[in-house]
ChimeraX commands (.cxc) that place a marker at each C-alpha (Angstrom):
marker #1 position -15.13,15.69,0.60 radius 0.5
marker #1 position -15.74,14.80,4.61 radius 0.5
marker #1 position -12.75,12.95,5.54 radius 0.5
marker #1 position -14.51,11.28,8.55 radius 0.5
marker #1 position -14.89,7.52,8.74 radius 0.5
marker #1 position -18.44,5.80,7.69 radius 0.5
marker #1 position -21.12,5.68,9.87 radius 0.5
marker #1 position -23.31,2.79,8.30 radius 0.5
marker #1 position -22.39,-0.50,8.77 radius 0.5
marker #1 position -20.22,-2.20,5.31 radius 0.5
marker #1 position -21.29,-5.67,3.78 radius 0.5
marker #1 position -18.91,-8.48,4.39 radius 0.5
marker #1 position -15.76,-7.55,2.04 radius 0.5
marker #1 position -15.43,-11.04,-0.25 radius 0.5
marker #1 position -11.96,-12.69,-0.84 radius 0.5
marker #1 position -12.11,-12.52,-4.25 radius 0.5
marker #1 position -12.27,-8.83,-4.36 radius 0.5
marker #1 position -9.66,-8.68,-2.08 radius 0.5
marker #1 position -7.33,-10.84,-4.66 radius 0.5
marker #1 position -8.59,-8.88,-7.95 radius 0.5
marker #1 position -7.30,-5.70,-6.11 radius 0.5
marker #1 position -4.16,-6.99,-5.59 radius 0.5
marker #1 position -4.28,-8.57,-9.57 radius 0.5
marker #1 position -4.96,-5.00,-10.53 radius 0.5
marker #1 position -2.27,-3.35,-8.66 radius 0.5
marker #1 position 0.46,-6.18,-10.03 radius 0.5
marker #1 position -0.78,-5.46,-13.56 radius 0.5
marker #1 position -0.73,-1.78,-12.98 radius 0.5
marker #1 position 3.22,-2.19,-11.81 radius 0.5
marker #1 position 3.86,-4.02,-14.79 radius 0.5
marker #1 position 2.96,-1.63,-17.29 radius 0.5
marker #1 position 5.08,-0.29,-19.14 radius 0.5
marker #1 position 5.37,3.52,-18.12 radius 0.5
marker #1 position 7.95,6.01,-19.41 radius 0.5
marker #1 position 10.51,7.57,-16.99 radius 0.5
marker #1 position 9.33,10.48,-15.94 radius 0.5
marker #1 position 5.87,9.16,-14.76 radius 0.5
marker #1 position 7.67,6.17,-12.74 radius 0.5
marker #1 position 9.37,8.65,-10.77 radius 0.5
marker #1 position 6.19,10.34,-8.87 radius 0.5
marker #1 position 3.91,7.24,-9.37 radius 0.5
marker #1 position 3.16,5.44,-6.54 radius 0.5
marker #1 position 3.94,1.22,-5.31 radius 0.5
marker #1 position 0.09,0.46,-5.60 radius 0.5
marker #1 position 1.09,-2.88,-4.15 radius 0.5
marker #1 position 2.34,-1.46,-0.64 radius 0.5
marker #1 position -0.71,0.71,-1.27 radius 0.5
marker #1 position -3.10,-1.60,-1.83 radius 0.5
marker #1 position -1.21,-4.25,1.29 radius 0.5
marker #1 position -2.16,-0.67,3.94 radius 0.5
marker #1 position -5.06,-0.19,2.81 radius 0.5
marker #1 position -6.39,-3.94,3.39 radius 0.5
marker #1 position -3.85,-4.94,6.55 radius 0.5
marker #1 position -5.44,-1.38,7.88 radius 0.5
marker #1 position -9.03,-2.38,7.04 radius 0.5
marker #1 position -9.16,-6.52,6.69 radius 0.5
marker #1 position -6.46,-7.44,9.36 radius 0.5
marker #1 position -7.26,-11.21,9.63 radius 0.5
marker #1 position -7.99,-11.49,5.86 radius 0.5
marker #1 position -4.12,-9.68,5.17 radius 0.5
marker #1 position -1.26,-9.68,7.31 radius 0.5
marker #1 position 2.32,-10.10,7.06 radius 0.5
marker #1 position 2.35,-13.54,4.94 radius 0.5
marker #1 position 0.38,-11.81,2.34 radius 0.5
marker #1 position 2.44,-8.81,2.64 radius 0.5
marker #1 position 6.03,-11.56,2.18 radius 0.5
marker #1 position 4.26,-13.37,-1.06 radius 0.5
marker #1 position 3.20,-10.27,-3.11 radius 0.5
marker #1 position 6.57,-8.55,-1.97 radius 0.5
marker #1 position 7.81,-11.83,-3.78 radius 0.5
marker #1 position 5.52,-11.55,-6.63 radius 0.5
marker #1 position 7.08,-8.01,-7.07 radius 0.5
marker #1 position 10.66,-8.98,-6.74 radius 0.5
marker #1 position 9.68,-11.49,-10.00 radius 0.5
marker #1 position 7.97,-9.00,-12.04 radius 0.5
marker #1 position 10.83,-5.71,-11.10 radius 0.5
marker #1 position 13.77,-8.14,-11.82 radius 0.5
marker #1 position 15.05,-5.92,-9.08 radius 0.5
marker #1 position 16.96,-7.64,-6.21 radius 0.5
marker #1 position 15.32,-10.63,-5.01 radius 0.5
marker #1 position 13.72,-10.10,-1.55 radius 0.5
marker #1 position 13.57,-6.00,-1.43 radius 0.5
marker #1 position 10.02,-6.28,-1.85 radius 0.5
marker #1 position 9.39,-8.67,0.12 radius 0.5
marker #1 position 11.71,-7.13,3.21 radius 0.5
marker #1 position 9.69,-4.22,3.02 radius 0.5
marker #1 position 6.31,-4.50,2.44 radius 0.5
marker #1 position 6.72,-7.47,5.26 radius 0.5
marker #1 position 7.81,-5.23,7.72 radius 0.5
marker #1 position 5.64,-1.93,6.95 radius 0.5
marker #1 position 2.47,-3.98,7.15 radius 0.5
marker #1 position 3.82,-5.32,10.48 radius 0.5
marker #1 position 4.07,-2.23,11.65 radius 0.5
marker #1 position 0.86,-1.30,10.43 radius 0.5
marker #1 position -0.78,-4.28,12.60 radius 0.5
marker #1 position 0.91,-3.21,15.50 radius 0.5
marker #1 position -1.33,-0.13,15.44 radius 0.5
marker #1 position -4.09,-1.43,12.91 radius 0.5
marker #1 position -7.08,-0.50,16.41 radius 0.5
marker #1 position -6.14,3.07,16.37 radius 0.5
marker #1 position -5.15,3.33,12.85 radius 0.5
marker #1 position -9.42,2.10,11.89 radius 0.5
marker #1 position -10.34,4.81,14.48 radius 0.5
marker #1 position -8.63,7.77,12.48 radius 0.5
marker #1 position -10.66,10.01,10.10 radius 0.5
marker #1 position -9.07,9.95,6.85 radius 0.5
marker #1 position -6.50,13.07,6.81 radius 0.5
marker #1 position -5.13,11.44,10.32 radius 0.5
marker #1 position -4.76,7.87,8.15 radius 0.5
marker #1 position -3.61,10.04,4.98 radius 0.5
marker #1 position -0.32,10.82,7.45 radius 0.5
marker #1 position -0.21,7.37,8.63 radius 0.5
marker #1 position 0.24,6.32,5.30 radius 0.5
marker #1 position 2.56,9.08,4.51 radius 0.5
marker #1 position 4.75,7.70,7.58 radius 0.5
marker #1 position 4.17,3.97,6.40 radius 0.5
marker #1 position 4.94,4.54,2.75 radius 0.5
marker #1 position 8.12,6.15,3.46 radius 0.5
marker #1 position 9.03,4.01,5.89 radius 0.5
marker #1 position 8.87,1.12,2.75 radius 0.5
marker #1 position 10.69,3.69,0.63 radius 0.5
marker #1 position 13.73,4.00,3.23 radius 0.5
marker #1 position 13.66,-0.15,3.75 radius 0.5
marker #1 position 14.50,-0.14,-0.30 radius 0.5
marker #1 position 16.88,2.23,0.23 radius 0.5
marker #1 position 18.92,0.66,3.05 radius 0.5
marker #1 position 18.64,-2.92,1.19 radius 0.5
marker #1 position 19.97,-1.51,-1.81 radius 0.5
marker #1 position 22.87,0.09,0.03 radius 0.5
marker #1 position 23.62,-2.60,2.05 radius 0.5
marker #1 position 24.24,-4.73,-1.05 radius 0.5
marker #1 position 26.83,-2.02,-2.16 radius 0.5
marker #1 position 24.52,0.08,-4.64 radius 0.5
marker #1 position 24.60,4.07,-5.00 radius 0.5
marker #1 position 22.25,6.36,-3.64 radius 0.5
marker #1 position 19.21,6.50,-5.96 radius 0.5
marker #1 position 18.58,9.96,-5.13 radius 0.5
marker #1 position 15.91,12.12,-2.99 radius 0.5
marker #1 position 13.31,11.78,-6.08 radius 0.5
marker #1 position 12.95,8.13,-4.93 radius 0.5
marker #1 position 10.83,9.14,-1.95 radius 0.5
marker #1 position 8.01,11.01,-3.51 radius 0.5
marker #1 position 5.95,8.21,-5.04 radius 0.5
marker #1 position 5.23,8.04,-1.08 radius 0.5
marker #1 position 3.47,11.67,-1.19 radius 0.5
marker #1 position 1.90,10.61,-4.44 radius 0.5
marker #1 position 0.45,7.56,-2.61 radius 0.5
marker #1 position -0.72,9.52,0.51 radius 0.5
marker #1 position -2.43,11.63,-1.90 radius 0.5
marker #1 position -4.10,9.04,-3.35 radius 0.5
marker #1 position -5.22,7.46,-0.26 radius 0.5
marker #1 position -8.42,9.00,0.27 radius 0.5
marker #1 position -9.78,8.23,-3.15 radius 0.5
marker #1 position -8.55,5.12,-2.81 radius 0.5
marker #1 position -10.10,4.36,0.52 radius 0.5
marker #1 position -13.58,5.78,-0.80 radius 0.5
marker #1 position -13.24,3.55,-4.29 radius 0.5
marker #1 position -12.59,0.28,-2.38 radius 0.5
marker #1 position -15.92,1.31,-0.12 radius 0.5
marker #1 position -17.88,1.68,-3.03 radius 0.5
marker #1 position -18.77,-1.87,-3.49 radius 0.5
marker #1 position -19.54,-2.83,0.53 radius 0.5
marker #1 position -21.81,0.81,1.21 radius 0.5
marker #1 position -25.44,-0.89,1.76 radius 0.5
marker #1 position -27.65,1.28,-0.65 radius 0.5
marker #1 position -30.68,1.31,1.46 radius 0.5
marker #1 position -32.58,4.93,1.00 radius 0.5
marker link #1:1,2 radius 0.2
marker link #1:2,3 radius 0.2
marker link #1:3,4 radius 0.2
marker link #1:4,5 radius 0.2
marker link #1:5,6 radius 0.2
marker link #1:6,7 radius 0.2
marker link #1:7,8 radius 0.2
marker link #1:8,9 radius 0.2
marker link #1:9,10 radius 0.2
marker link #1:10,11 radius 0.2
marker link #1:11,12 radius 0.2
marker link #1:12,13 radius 0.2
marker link #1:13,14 radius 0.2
marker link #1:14,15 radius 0.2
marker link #1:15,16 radius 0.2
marker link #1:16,17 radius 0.2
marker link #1:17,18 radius 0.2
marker link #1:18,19 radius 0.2
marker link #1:19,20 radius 0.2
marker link #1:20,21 radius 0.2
marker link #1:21,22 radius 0.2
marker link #1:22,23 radius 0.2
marker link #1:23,24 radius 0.2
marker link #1:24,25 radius 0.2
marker link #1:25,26 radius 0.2
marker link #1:26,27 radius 0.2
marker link #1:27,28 radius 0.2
marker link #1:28,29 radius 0.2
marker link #1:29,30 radius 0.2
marker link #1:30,31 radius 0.2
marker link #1:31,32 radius 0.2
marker link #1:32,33 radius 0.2
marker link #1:33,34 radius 0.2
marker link #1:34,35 radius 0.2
marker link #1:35,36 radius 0.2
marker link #1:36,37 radius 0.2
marker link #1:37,38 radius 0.2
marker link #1:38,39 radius 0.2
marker link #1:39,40 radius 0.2
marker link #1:40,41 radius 0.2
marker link #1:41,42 radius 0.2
marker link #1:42,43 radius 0.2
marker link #1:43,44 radius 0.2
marker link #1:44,45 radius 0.2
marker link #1:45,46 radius 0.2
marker link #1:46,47 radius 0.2
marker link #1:47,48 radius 0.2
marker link #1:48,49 radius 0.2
marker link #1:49,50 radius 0.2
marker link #1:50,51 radius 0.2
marker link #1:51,52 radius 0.2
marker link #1:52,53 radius 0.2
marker link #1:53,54 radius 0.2
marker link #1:54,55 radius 0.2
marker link #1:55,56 radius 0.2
marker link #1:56,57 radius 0.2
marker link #1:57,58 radius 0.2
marker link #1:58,59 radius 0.2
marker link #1:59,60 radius 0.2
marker link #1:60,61 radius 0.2
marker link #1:61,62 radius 0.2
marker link #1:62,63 radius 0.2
marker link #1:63,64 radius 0.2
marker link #1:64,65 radius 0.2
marker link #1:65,66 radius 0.2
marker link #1:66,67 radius 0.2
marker link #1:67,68 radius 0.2
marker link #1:68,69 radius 0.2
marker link #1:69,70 radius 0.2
marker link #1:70,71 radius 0.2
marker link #1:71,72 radius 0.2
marker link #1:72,73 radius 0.2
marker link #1:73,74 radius 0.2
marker link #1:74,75 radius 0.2
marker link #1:75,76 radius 0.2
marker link #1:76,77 radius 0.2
marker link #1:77,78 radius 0.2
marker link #1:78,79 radius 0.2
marker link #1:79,80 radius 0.2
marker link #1:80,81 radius 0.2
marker link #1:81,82 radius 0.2
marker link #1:82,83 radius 0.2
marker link #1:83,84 radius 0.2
marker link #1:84,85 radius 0.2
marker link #1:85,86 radius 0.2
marker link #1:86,87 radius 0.2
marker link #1:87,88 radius 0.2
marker link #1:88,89 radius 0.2
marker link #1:89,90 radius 0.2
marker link #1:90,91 radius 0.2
marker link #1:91,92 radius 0.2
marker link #1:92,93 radius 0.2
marker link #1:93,94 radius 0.2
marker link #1:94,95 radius 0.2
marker link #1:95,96 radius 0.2
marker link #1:96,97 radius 0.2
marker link #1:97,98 radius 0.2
marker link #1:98,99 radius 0.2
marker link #1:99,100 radius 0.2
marker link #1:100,101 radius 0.2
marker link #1:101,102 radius 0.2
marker link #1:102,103 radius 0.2
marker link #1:103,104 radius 0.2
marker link #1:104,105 radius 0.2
marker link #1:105,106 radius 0.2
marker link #1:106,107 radius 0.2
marker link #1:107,108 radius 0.2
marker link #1:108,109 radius 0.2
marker link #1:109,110 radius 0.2
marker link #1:110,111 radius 0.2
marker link #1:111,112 radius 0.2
marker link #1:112,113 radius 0.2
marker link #1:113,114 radius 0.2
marker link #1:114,115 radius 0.2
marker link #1:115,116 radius 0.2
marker link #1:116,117 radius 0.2
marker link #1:117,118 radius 0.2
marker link #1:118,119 radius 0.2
marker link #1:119,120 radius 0.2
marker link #1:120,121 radius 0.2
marker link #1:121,122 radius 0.2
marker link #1:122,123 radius 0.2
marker link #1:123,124 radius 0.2
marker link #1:124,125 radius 0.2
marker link #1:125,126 radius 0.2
marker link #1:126,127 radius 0.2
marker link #1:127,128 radius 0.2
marker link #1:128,129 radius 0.2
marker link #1:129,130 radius 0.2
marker link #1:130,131 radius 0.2
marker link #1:131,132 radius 0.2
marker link #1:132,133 radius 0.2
marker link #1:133,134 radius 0.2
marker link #1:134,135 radius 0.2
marker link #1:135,136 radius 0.2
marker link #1:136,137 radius 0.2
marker link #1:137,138 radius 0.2
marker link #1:138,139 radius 0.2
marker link #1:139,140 radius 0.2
marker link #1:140,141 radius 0.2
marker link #1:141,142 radius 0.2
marker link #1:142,143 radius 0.2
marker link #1:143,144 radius 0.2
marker link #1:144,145 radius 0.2
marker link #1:145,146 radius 0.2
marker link #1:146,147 radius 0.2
marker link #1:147,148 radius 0.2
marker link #1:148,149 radius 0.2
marker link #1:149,150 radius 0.2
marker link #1:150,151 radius 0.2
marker link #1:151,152 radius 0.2
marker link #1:152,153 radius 0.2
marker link #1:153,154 radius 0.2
marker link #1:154,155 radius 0.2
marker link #1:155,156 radius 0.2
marker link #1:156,157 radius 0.2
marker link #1:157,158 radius 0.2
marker link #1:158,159 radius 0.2
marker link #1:159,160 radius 0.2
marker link #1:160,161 radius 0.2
marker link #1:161,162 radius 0.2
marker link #1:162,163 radius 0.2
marker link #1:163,164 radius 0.2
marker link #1:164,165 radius 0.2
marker link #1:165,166 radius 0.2
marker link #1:166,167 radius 0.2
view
């Protein structure tokens, strides 16, 4: 598997793709999983908010990051706002660097993620501390190695659709 960056040009990505994605990765988060496969599984949601704040900036940003953070508090019956705390601020910081972020192959991006991911992992952490909750425990952070792992499949599945097929 090359893990440089296309060299064709991609069709127009379309909106409603954009929203099924993020439809799937809700539904995925709501299923109901046993234990020991929630602890290594990754947030497909902050996965899913990268990958398109990385490759549709003025399509996804930090409002759409706040309102499925929200839509994940709802559906995790977790503490209201976590979500949305986090996955606010990790695509922000994603935008700040969104130009040189486009420009990396994919094992550079695969570490950005990494970085990123664990970045929304320690935001969790700290909220749920500062509300006076335990330590969860180091197992909490690798879903974020199971997501950077992911990545480049997930970056080449979401292409799929927008490659022109022209022989």
């Amino acid at each position: 598997m090359s893990f440089d960056r296309p060299k064709e040009l991609l069709k127009p990505v379309r909106r409603r793709f954009i929203y099924l994605s993020f439809v799937l990765a809700i539904l995925i988060d709501l299923l109901p999983l046993p234990v020991s496969t929630v602890l290594w599984l990754p947030d497909f949601i902050a996965l899913l908010i990268l990958y398109w704040v990385i490759n549709q900036p003025r399509r996804v940003s930090v409002g759409t990051a706040f309102t499925l953070g929200i839509i994940a508090d709802v559906a995790s019956t977790g503490m209201f706002g976590q979500h949305a705390l986090a996955y606010s601020i990790t695509s922000y910081l994603a935008l700040l660097r969104q130009r040189q972020l486009i420009m990396f192959n994919l094992g550079q991006q695969t570490l950005a993620v990494l970085a990123l991911m664990l970045a929304n992992q320690i935001i969790m952490v700290a909220t749920r501390m500062a509300t006076g909750s335990a330590f969860i425990g180091w197992s909490y952070f690798l879903p974020p190695l199971t997501g950077a792992i992911l990545w480049p499949l997930l970056t080449k599945l979401l292409l799929l659709p927008y490659r022109s097929h022209k022989v």
